[in-house]
One Martini backbone bead per residue (centre of mass of N, CA, C, O) as a GRO file, in nm:
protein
  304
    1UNK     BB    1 -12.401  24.425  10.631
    2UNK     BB    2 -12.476  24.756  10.738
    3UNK     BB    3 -12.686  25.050  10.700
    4UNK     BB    4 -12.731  25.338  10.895
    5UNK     BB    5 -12.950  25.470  10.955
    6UNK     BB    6 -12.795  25.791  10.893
    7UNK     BB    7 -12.764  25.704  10.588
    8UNK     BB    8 -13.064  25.660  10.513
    9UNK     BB    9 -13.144  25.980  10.596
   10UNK     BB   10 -12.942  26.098  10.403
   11UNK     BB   11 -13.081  25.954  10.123
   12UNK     BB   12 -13.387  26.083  10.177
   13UNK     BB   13 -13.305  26.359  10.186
   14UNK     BB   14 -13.191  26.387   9.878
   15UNK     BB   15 -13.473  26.284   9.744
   16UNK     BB   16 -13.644  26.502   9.841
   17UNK     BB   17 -13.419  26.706   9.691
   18UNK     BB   18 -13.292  26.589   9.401
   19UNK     BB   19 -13.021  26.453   9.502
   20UNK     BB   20 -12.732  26.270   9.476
   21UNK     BB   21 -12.670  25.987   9.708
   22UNK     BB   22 -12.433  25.848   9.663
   23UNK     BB   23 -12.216  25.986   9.834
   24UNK     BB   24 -12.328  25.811  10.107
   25UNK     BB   25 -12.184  25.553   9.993
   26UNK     BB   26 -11.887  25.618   9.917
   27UNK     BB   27 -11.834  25.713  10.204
   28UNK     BB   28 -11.842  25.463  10.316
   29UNK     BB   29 -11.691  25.283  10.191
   30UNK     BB   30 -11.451  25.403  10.243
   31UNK     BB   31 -11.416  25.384  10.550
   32UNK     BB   32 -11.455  25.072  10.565
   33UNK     BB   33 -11.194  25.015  10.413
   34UNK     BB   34 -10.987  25.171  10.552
   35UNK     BB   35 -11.027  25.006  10.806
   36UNK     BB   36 -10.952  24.736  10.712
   37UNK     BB   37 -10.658  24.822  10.631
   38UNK     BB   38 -10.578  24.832  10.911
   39UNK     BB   39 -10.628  24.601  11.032
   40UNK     BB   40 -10.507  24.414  10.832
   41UNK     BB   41 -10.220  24.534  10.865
   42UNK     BB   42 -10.225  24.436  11.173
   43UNK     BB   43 -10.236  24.127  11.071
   44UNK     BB   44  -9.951  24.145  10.901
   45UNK     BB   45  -9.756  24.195  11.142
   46UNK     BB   46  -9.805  23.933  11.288
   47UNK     BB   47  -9.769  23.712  11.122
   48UNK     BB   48  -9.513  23.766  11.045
   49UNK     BB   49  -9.388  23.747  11.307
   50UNK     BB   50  -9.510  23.440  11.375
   51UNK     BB   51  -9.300  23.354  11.083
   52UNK     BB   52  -9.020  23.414  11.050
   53UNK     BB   53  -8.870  23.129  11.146
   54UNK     BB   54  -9.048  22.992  10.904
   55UNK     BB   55  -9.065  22.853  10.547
   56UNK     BB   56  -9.358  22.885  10.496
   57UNK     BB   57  -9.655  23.033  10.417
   58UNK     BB   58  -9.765  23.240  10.596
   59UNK     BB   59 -10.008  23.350  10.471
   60UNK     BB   60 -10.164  23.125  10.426
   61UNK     BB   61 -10.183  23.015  10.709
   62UNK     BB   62 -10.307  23.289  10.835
   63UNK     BB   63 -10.530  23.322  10.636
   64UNK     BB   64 -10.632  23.008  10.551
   65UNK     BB   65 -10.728  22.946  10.745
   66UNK     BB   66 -10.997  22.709  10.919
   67UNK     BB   67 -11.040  22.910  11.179
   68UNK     BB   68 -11.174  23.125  10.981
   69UNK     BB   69 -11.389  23.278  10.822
   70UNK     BB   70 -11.516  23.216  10.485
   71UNK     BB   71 -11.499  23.532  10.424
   72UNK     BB   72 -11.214  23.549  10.472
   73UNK     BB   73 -11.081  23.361  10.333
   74UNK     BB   74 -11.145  23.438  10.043
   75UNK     BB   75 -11.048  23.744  10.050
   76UNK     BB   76 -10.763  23.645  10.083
   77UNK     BB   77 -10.737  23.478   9.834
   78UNK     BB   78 -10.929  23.657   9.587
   79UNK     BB   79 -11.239  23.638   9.679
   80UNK     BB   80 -11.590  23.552   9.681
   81UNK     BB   81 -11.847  23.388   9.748
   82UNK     BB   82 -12.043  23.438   9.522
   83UNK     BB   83 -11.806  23.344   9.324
   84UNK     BB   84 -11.804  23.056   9.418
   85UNK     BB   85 -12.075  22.990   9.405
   86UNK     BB   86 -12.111  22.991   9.075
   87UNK     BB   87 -11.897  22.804   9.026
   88UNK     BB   88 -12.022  22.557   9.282
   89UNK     BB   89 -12.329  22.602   9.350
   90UNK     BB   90 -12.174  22.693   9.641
   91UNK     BB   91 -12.072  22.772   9.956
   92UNK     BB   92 -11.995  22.647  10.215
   93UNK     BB   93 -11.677  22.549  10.330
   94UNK     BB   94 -11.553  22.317  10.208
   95UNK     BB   95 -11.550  22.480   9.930
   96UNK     BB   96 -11.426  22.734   9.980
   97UNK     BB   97 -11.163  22.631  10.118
   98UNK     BB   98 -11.087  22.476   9.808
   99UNK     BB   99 -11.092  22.740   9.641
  100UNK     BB  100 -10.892  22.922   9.791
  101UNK     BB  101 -10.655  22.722   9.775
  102UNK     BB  102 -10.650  22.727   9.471
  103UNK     BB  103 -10.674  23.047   9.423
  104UNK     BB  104 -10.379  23.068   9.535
  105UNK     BB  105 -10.178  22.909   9.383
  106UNK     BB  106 -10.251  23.060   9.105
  107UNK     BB  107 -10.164  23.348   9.219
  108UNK     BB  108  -9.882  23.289   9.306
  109UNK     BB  109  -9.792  23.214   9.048
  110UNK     BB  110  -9.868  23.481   8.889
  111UNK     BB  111  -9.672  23.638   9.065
  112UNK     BB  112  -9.405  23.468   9.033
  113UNK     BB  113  -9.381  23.505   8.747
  114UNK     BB  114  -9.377  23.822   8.740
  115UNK     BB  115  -9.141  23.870   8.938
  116UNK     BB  116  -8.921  23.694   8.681
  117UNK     BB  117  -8.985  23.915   8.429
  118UNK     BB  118  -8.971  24.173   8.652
  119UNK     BB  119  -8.643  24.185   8.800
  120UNK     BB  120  -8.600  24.538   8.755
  121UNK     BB  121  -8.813  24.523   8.979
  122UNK     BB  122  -8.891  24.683   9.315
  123UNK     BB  123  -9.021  24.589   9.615
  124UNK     BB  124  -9.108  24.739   9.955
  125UNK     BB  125  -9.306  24.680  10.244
  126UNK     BB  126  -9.395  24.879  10.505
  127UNK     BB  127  -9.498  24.824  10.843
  128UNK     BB  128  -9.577  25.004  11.111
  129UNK     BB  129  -9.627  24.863  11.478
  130UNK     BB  130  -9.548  24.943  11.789
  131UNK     BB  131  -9.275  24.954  11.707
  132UNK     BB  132  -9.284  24.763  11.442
  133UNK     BB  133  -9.126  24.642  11.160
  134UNK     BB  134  -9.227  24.507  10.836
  135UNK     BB  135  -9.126  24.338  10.541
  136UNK     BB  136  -9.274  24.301  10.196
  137UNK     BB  137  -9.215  24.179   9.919
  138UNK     BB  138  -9.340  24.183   9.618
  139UNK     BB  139  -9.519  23.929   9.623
  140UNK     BB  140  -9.633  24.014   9.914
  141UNK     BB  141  -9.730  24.286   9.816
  142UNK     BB  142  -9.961  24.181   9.590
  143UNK     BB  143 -10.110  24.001   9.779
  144UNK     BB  144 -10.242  24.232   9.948
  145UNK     BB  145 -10.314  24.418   9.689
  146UNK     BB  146 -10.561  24.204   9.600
  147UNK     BB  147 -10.701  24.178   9.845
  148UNK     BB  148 -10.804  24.464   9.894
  149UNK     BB  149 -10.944  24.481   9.603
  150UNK     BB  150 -11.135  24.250   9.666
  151UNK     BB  151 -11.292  24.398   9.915
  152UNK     BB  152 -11.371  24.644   9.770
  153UNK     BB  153 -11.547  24.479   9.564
  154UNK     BB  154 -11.733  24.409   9.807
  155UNK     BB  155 -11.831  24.644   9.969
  156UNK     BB  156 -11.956  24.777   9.688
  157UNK     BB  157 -12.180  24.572   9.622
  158UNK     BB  158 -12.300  24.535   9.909
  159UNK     BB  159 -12.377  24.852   9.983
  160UNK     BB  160 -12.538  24.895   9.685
  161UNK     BB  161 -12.737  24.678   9.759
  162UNK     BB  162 -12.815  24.763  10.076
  163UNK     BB  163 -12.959  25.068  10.005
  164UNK     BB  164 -13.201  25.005   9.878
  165UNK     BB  165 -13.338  24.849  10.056
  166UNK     BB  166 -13.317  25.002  10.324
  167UNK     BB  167 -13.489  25.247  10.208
  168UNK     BB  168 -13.756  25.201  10.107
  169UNK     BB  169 -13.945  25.214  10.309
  170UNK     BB  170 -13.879  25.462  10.462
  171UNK     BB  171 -13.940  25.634  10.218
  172UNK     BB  172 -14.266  25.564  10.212
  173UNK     BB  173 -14.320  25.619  10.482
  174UNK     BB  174 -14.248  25.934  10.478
  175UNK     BB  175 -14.435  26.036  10.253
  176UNK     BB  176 -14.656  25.989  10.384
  177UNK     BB  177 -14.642  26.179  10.632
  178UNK     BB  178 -14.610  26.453  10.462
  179UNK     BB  179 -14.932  26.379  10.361
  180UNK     BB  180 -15.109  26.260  10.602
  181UNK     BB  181 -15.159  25.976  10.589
  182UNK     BB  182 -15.342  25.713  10.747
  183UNK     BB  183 -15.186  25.455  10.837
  184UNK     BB  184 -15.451  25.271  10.703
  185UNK     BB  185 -15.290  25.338  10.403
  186UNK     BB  186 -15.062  25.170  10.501
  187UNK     BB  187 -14.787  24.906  10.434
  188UNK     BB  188 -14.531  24.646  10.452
  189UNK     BB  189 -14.768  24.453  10.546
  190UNK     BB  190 -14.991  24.190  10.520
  191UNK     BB  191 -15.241  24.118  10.686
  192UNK     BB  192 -15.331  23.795  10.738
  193UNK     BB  193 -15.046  23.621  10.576
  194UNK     BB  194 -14.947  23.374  10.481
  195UNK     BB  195 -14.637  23.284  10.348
  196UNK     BB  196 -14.752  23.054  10.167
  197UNK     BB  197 -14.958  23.281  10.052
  198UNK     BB  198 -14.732  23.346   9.921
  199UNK     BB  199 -14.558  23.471   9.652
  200UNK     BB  200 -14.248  23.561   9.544
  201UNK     BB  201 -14.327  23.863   9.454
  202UNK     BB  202 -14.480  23.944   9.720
  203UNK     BB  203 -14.199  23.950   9.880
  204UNK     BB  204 -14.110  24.187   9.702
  205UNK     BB  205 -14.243  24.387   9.831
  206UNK     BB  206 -14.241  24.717   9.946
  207UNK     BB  207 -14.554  24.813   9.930
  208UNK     BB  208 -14.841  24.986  10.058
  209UNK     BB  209 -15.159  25.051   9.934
  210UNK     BB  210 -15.467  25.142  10.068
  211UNK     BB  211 -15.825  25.055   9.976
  212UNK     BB  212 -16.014  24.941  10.096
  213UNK     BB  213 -15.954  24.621   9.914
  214UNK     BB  214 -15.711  24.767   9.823
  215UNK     BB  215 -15.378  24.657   9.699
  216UNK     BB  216 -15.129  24.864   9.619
  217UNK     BB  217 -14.842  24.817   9.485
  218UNK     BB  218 -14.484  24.921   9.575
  219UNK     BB  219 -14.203  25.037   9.363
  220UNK     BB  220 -13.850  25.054   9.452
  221UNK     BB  221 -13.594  25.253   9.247
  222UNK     BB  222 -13.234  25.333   9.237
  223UNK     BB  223 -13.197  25.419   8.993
  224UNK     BB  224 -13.125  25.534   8.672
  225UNK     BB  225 -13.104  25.562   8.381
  226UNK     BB  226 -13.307  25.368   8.197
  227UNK     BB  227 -13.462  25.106   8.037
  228UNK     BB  228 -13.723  24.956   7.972
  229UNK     BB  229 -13.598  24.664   8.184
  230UNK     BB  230 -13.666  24.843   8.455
  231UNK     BB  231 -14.005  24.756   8.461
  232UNK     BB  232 -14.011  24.452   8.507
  233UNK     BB  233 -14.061  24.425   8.797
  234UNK     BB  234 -14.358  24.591   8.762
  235UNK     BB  235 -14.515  24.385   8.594
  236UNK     BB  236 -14.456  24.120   8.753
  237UNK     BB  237 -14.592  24.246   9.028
  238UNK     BB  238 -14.828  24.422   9.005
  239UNK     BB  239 -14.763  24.695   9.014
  240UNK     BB  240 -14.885  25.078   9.062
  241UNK     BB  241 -14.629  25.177   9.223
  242UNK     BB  242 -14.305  25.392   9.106
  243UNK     BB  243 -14.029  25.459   9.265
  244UNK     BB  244 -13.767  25.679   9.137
  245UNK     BB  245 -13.451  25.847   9.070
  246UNK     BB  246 -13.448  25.751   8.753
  247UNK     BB  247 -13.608  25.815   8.421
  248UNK     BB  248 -13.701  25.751   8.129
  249UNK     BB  249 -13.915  25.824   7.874
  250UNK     BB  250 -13.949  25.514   7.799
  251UNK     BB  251 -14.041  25.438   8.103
  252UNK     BB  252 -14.295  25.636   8.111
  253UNK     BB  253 -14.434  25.530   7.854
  254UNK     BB  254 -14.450  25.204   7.964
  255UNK     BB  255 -14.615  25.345   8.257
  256UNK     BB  256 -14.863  25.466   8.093
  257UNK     BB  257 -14.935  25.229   7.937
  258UNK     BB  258 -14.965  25.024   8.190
  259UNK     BB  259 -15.096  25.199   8.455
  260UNK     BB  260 -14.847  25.342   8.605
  261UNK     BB  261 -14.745  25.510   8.842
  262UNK     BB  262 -14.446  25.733   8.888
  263UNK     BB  263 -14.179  25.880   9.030
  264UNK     BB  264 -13.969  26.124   9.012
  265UNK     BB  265 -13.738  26.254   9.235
  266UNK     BB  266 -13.496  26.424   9.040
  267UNK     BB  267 -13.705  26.596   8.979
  268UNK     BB  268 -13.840  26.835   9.061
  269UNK     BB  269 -14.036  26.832   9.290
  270UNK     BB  270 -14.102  26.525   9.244
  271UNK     BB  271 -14.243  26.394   9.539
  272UNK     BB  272 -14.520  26.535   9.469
  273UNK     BB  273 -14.665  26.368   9.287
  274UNK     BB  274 -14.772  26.159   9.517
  275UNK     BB  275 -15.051  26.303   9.584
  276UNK     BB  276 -15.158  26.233   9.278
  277UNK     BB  277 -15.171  25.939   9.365
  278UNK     BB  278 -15.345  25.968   9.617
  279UNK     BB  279 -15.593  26.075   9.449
  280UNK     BB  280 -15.601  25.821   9.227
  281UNK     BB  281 -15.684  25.612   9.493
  282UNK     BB  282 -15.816  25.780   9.734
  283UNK     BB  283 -15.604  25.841   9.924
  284UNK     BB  284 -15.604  26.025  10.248
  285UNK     BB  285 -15.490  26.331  10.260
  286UNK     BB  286 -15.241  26.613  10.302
  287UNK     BB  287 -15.094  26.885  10.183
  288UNK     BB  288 -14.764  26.948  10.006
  289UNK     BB  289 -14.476  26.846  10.194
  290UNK     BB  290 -14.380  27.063  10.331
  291UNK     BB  291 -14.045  27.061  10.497
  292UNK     BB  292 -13.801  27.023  10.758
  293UNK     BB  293 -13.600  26.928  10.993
  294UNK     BB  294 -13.832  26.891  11.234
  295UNK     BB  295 -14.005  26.711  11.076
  296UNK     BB  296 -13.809  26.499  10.950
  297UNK     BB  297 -13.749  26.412  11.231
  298UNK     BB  298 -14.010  26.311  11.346
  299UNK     BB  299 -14.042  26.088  11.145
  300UNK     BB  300 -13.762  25.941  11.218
  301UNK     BB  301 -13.874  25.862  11.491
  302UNK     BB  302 -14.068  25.692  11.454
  303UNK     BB  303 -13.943  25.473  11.213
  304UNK     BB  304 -13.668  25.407  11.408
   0.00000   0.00000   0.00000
């Protein structure tokens, strides 16, 4: 799962104006799950057709195959990867598979029993394709909206996920550029480190300002306002500069007091504190920052 180039400059350029960015995220989530429905629904409908005239669970044939993929089977079960991961300290095939079809049996009968509870309600659900049309009963329709929503609550986590990281770097490349630092003044990787001589908390480090021999560590977090252990992770890492889509005052007080540079994005041109950052590191910079579309276009044709 990745987000494109496009989603990406449009959460940087929403940052550097202050401004919301999770809406370019849920419109994400949104696309990718509608597309999601229409697909599953016509293999939903394939499925069925392939399946009327013998009495196994269609469902679980088709869709906990063996033959498709361990995050389809998971999915289609009504769990993820992860959380079976979590279950079983492993995500393996073996187990993925074997996990799958346990909790469809315990799914299927939770079901089953809801729906011989509420025998005065009935649901049928209907899809058609090509002019071809199945229709699911109430058990069936539950299983198809269980998978659904277990879908979209993979889609919108691991999107979720996948947006801080993405951002992260390219976020930092922008700031140089906007301020005219000259490439040699900062690094997305220190060159001549072999990965084996590298901390693990290193690995994760998301850029560096270079100054002489010094290499200051840089962590971007696009939280919202958090408490103190927001910043555990660059004290952590002992990161210098931190920036941050929104800071609580105890944020700020616990980053001045432990001498880590800082910037709000979300505050009022946030991103210009940038300057006296690289100021305060002796790093040569210009410019006030100030930007227009044709600026930010070329620097993301650098960047991408």
């Amino acid at each position: 799962m990745t987000l494109t180039d496009q989603v990406v400059k449009n959460i940087i350029i929403k940052l550097l104006k202050g401004e919301d960015y999770r809406v370019e995220i849920i419109t994400l989530i949104n696309a990718e799950f509608l597309q999601y429905v229409i697909d599953f629904f016509k293999l939903v409908v394939t499925a069925k057709l392939n399946n009327e005239n013998i009495t196994v669970d269609w469902y679980k044939k088709e869709f906990l195959s063996e033959n498709l993929k361990t995050e389809e089977i998971a999915i289609n079960a009504g769990l993820n990867k992860k959380t079976i991961s979590n279950m079983y300290n492993s995500a393996n095939r073996e187990i993925v598979i074997e996990a799958s079809n346990q909790h469809y049996e315990q799914l299927y009968a939770t079901i089953s029993s809801l729906v011989e509870e509420e025998n005065d309600f009935n649901l049928t659900l209907t899809i058609k394709f090509n002019k071809v049309s199945v229709e699911l009963n109430l058990s069936e329709s539950l299983v198809v909206i269980n998978t659904l929503a277990v879908k979209r609550a993979a889609l919108r986590g691991g999107l979720w996920s996948t947006a801080g990281k993405r951002v992260e770097k390219p976020l930092m490349q922008t700031l140089c550029k906007l301020f005219n630092v000259p490439n040699k003044y900062y690094a997305i990787k220190l060159k001549g480190k072999n990965k084996k001589d590298i901390s693990s908390f290193d690995r994760e480090i998301d850029f560096y300002l270079i100054q002489n021999n010094n290499n200051y560590k840089c962590e971007v977090k696009l939280m919202g306002k958090g408490n103190p252990e927001s910043a555990d992770a660059v004290i952590a890492r002992d990161s210098k500069v931190f920036i941050a889509d929104k800071l609580s005052i105890t944020n700020k007080n616990q980053l001045d007091n432990l001498n880590i540079y800082w910037v709000e994005l979300r505050s009022k041109n946030g991103y210009t504190r940038f300057k006296n950052i690289l100021r305060n590191l002796e790093i040569p910079c210009s410019g006030n920052g100030n930007y227009d579309e044709k600026t930010l276009n070329n620097i993301f044709n650098e960047i991408f």
